[in-house]
C-alpha positions as CSV (number, residue, x, y, z in Angstrom):
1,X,0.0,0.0,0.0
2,X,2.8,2.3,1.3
3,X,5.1,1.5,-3.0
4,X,1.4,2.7,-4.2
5,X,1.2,5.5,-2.1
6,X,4.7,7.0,-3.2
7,X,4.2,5.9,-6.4
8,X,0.9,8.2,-6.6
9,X,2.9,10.7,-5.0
10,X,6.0,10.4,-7.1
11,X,3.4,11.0,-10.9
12,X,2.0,14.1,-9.0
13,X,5.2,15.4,-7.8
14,X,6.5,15.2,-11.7
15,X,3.4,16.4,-13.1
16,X,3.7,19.6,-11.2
17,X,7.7,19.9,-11.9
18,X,6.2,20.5,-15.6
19,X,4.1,23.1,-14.7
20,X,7.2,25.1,-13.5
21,X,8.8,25.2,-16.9
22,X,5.5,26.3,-18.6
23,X,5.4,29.0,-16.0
24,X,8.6,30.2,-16.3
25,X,9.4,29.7,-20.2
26,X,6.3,32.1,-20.7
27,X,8.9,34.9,-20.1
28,X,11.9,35.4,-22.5
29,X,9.3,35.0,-25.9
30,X,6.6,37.3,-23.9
31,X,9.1,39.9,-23.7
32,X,10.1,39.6,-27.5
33,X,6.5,41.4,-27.3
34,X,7.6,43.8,-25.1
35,X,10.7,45.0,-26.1
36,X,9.2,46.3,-29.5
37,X,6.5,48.3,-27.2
38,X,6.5,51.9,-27.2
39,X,8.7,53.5,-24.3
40,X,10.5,50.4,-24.6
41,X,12.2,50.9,-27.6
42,X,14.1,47.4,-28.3
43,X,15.7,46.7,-25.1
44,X,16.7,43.2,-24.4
45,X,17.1,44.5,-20.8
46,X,13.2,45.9,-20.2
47,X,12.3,43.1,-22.7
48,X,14.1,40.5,-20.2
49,X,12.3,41.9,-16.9
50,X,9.6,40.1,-16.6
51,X,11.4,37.2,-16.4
52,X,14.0,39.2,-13.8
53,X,10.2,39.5,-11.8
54,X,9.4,35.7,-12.2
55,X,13.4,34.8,-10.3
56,X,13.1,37.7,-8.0
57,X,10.2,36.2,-6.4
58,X,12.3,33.3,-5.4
59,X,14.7,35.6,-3.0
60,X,11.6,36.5,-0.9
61,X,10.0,32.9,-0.8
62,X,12.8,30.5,-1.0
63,X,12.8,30.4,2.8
64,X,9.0,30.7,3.9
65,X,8.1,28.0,1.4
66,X,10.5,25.6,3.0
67,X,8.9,27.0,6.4
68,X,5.3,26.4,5.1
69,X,6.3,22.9,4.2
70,X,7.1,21.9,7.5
71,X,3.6,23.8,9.3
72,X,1.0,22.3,6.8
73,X,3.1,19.5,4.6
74,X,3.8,19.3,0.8
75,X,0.1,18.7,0.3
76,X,-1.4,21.6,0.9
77,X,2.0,23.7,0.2
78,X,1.7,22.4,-3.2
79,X,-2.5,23.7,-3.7
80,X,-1.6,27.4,-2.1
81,X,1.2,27.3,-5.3
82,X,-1.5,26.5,-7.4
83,X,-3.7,28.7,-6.3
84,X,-1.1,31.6,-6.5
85,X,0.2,30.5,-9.9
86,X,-3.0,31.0,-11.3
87,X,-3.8,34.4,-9.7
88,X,-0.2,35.6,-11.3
89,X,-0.8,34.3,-14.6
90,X,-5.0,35.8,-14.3
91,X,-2.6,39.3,-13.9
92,X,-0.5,38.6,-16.9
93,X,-3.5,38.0,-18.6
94,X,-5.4,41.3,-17.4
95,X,-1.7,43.5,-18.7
96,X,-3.5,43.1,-22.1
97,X,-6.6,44.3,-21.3
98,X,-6.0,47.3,-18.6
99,X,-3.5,50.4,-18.7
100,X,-3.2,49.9,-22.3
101,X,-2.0,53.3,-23.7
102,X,-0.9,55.2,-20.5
103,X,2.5,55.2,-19.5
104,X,3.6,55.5,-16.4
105,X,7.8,57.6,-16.3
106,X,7.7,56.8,-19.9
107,X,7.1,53.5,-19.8
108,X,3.9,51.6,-20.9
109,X,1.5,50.9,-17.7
110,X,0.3,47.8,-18.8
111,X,4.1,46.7,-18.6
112,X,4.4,47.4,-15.3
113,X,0.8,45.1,-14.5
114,X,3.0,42.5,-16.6
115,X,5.3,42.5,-14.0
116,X,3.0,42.2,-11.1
117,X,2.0,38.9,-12.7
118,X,5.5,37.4,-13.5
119,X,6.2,38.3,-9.9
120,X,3.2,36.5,-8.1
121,X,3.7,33.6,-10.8
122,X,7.3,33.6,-9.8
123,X,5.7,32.8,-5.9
124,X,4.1,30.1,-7.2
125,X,6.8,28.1,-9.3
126,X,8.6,29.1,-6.1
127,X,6.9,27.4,-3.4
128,X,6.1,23.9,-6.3
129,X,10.2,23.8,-6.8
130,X,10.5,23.7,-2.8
131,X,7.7,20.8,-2.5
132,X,9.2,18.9,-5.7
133,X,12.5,18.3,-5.4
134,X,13.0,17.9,-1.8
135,X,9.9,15.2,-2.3
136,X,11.6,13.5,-5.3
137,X,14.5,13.0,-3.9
138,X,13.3,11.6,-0.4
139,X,11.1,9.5,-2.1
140,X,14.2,8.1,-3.7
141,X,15.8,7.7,0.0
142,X,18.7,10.3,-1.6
143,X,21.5,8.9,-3.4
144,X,21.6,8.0,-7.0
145,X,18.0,6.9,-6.9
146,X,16.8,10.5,-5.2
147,X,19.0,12.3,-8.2
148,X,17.4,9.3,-11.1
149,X,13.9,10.7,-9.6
150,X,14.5,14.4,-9.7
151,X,16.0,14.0,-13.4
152,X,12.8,11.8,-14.4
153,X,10.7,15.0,-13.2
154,X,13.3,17.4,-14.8
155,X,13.0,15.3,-18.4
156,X,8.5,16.1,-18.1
157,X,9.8,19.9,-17.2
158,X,11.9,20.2,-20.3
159,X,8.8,19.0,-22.4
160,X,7.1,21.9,-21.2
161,X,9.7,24.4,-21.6
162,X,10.1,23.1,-25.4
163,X,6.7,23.4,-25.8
164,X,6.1,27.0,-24.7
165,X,8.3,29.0,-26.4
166,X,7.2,27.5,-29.5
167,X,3.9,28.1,-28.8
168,X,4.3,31.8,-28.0
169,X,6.7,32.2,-30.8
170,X,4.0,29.9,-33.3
171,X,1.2,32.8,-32.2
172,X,3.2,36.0,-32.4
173,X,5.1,35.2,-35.8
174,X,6.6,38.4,-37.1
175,X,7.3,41.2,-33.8
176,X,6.5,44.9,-34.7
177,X,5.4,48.1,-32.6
178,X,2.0,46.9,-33.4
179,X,2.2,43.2,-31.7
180,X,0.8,42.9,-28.5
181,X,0.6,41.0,-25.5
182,X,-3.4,39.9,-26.2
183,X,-1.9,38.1,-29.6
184,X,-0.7,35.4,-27.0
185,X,-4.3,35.2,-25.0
186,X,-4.5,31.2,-25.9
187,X,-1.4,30.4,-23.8
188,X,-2.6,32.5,-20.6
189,X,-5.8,30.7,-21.5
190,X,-4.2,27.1,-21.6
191,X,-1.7,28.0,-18.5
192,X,-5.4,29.0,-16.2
193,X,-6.5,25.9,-17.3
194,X,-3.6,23.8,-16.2
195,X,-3.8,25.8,-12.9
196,X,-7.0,25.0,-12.5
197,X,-7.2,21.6,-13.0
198,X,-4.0,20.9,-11.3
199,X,-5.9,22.1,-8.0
200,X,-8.6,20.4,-8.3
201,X,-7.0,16.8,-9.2
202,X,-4.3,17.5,-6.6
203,X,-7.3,18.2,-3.9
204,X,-8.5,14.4,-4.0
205,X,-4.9,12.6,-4.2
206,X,-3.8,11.0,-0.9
207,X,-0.2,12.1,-0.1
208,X,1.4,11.6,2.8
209,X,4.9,13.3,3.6
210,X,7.4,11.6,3.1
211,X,10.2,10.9,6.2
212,X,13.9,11.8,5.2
213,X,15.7,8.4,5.2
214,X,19.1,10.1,7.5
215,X,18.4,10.0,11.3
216,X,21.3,12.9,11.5
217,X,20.1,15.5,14.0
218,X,18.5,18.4,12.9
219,X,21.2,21.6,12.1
220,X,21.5,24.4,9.7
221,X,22.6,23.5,6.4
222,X,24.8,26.1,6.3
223,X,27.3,24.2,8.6
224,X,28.0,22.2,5.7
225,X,30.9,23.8,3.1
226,X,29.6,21.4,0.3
227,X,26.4,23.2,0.6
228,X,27.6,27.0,0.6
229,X,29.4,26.3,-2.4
230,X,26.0,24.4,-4.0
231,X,24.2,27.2,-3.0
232,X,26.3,29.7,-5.2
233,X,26.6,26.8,-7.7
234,X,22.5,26.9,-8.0
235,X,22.4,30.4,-8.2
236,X,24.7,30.2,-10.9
237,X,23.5,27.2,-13.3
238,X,19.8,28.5,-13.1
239,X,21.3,31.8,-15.1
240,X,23.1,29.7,-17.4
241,X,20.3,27.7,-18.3
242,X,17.5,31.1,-18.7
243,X,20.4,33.1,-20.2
244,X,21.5,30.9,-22.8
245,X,18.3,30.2,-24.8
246,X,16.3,33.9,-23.4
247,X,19.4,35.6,-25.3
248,X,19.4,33.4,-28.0
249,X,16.0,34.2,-28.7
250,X,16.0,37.9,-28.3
251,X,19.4,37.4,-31.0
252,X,17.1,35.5,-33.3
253,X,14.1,37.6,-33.7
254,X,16.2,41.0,-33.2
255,X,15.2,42.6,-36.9
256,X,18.2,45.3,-36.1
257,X,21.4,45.1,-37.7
258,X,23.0,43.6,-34.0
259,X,20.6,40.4,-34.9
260,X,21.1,37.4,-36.7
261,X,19.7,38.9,-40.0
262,X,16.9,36.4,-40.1
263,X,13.9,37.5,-42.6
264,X,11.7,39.4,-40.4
265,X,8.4,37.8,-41.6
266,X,9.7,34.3,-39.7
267,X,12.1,35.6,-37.3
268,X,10.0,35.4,-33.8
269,X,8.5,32.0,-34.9
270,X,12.2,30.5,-36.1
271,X,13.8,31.9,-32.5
272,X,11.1,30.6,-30.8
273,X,11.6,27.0,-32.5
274,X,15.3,27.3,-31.8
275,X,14.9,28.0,-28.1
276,X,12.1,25.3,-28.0
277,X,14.9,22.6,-29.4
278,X,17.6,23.8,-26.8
279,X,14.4,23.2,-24.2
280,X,13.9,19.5,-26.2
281,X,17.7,18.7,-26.0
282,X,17.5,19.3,-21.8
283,X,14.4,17.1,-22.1
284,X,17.0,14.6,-24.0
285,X,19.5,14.8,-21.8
286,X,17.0,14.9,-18.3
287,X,15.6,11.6,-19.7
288,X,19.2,9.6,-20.8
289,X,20.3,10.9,-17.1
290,X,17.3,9.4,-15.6
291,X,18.5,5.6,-17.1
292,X,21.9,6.2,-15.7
293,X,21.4,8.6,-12.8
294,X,21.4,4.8,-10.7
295,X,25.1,3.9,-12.4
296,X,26.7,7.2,-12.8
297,X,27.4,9.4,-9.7
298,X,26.5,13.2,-9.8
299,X,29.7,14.2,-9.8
300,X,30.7,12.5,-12.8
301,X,27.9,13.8,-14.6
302,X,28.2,17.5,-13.2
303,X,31.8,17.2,-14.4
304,X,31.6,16.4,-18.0
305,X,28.7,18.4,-18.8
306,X,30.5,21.4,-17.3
307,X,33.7,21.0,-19.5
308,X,31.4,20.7,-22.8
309,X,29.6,23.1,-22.3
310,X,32.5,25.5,-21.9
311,X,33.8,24.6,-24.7
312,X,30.2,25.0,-26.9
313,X,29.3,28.3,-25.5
314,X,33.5,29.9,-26.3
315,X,33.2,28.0,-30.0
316,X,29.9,30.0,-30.3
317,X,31.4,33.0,-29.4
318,X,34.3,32.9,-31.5
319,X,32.9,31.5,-34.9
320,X,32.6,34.4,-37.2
321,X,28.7,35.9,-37.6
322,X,28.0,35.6,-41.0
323,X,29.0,31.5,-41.0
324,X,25.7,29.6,-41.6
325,X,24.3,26.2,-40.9
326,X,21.2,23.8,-41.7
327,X,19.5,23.1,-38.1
328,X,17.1,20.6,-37.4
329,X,14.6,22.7,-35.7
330,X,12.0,20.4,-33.1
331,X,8.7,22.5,-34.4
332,X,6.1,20.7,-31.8
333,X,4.9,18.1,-34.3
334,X,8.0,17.5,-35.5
335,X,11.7,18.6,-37.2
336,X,12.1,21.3,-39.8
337,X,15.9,22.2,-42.1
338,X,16.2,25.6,-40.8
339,X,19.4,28.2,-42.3
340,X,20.3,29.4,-38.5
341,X,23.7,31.0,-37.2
342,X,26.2,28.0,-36.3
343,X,26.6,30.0,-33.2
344,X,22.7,29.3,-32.7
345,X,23.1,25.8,-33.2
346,X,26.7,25.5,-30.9
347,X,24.5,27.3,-28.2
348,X,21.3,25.5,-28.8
349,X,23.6,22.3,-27.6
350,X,24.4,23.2,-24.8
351,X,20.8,22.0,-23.7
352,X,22.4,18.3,-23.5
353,X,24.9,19.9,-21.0
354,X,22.6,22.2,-18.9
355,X,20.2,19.3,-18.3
356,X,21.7,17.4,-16.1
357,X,23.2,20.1,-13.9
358,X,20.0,21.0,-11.6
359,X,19.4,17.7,-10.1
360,X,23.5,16.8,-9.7
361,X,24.1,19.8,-8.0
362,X,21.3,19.7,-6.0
363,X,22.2,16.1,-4.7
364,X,25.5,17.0,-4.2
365,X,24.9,19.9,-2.3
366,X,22.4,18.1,0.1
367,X,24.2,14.9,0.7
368,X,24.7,14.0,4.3
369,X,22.0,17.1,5.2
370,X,19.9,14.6,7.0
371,X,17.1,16.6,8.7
372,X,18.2,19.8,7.4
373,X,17.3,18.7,3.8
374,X,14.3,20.8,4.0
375,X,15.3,24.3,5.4
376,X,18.5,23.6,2.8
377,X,15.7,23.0,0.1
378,X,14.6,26.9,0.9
379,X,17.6,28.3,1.1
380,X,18.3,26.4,-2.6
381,X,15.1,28.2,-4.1
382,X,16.7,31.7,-3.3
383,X,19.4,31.2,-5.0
384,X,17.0,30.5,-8.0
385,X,17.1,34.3,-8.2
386,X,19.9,33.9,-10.5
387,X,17.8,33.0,-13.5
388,X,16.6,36.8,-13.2
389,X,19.9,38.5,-12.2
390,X,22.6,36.8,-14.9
391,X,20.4,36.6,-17.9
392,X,19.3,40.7,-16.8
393,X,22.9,41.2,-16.7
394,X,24.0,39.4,-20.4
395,X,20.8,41.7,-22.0
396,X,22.4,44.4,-20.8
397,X,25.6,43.4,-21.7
398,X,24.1,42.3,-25.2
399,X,22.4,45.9,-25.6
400,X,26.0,48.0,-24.9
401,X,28.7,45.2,-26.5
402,X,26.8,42.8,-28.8
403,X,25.0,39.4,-28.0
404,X,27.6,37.5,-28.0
405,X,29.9,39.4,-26.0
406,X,27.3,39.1,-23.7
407,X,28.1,35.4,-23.5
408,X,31.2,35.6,-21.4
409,X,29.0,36.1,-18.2
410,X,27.5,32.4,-18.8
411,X,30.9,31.2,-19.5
412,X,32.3,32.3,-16.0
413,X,29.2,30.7,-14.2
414,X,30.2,27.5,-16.3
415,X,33.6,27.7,-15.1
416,X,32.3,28.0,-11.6
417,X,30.2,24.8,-11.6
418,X,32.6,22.4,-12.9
419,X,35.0,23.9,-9.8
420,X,32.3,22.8,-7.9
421,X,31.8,19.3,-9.5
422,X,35.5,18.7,-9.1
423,X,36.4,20.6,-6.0
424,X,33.7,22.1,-4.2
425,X,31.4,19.5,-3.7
426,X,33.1,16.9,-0.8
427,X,31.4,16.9,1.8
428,X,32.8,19.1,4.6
429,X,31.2,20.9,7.6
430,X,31.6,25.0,7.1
């Protein structure tokens, strides 16, 4: 009864890790809308803000969500995220519909609704990250089989992040001063819905928490070096992984003569299919891992993805900008021969690298926590604040020196994780 119960558990738990990604991914090809607004004026740094909003959310509830897990349980943690999520994305929604035409310092006011949204969505996806992976990875008693579960829930969140941007960017197709943000109604439609019915299946689904499988007393996580360093490492990777295909796309569809030089009927809809495929190779990658998570430590894993994708993102750099390739592009239903950058393509594989690097660090950085898995857990979804503070920092580094100047700032967080993988991860107290 118990193996049915955390089996039950175990689908819900990666059922809702999907409904992160199609939170999130809303952001960077929603702001390709907004960055050709009026008062915005093509900045990938505006353009890039609501995403910023989404991450920053994590800094204020990485903490209480790991709080509110241990005063009402991962139950009913995971239906007030729900219930938040779909509030935020309600106020996304209503940025199309109210303020439209005032401005507010310059700037549209319906932008600045936009925001409100992405932030209160960012509480939601949030507080479901704290519940998730902690849960995943007791479920698995920790280990190799608490990191195979967390990557089997990563590989359903990559589906939805492929399939997001690709949706946004199938709807928008060619960006001008005259798109707006109601030309994308359908997804905040679909993303309600999800909301929605997550609640009310989630309300009649037994779960019971599980226990951690350590007896170690109860301490603060931040006794542990291993975990300090993961901490940073966290804060790091989730930049790399936003910055990388958020840039990308904003490089893409930029119609200017700092883009790609794309035809600007087809440019939105083609970056939005590139993105999706980077989004499709983490799926990749999250589902191989989650064969040989059980063989293959973390570390391992951590390491070798690191030094590839080092080595992908300078190549991309480097090439010269006019040098072309065919890329398959994953269109939803399917691959399409698309004439892309090489750069695009060296970039877009670095999905195969970044897929992996969530759920190793993260059972790195808790091994030998015991107790203090949870509070650690919080502290971890802080430090997702760097998927709004690095990619915010490379689009403004993009808009002053070029996109793939812009670059270097991923490549230093790069360097910094595979320190980690090597280095920084044994397990020593503080």
């Amino acid at each position: 009864m118990k193996k049915n119960g955390n089996l039950v558990a175990i689908i819900t738990m990666i059922f809702l890790f999907g409904m992160i990604s199609f939170v999130t991914n809303l952001a960077a090809p929603i702001g390709v809308i907004w960055k050709q607004q009026p008062g915005i004026d093509g900045s990938n740094a505006l353009g890039m803000m609501g995403n910023m909003m989404n991450f920053l959310a994590y800094l204020f509830m990485g903490i209480p969500a790991g709080k509110l897990i241990t005063k009402v349980g991962y139950k009913k943690t995971a239906l007030y995220a729900i219930a938040i999520g779909f509030f935020g994305v309600l106020i996304q929604f209503l940025s199309g519909i109210v303020g439209v035409g005032s401005t507010v310092a310059g700037l549209p006011l319906n932008w600045f609704i936009y925001l409100a949204g992405a932030f209160v969505a960012g509480f939601s996806v949030c507080i479901l990250n704290t519940v998730v992976n902690p849960m995943l990875n007791l479920l698995g008693d920790g280990g190799k089989k608490g990191n195979q579960l967390v990557q089997v829930g990563a590989t359903f969140n990559s589906l939805m992040g492929t399939v997001t941007p690709m949706l946004v960017g199938a709807l928008i197709g060619s960006v001008t001063k005259e798109t707006v943000i109601t030309d994308v109604n359908p997804v905040m439609y679909i993303a309600m819905g999800v909301f929605l019915l997550a609640f009310v299946i989630l309300s009649f689904i037994p779960i019971e928490d599980p226990q951690s499988a350590s007896q170690g007393q109860s301490s603060s996580p931040w006794k542990y070096r291993h975990f300090v360093f993961g901490v940073i490492a966290i804060f790091l990777y989730v930049g790399v992984e936003v910055g990388i295909p958020g840039t990308l796309n904003f490089y893409l569809s930029d119609e200017s003569g700092n883009g790609a030089g794309l035809d600007p009927k087809t440019a939105a809809t083609i970056a939005g299919f590139v993105a999706g495929t980077y989004w499709f190779l983490m799926l990749v990658g999250r589902f191989v891992s989650s064969f040989i998570s059980g063989v293959i430590s973390s570390r391992t894993q951590l390491t070798c993805v690191s030094a590839v994708a080092t080595g992908l993102i300078l190549a991309a750099m480097f090439v010269p900008s006019d040098l072309t390739t065919l890329m398959p592009v994953f269109t939803g239903s399917g691959f399409e021969m698309q004439t892309v950058p090489l750069s695009a393509l060296l970039l877009v594989l670095c999905g195969l690298c970044t897929s992996v690097m969530w759920g190793a660090i993260f059972n790195l950085a808790v091994e030998g926590l015991g107790s203090a898995t949870v509070p650690a857990s919080g502290a971890f979804m802080m430090m997702v604040v760097g998927g709004g503070v690095l990619p915010l920092v490379q689009n403004a580094i993009a808009d002053a020196a070029g996109y793939m100047i812009s670059y270097w700032v991923v490549v230093a967080a790069v360097l910094y994780i595979l320190w980690y993988a090597v280095l920084g991860s044994k397990v020593r107290k503080a």
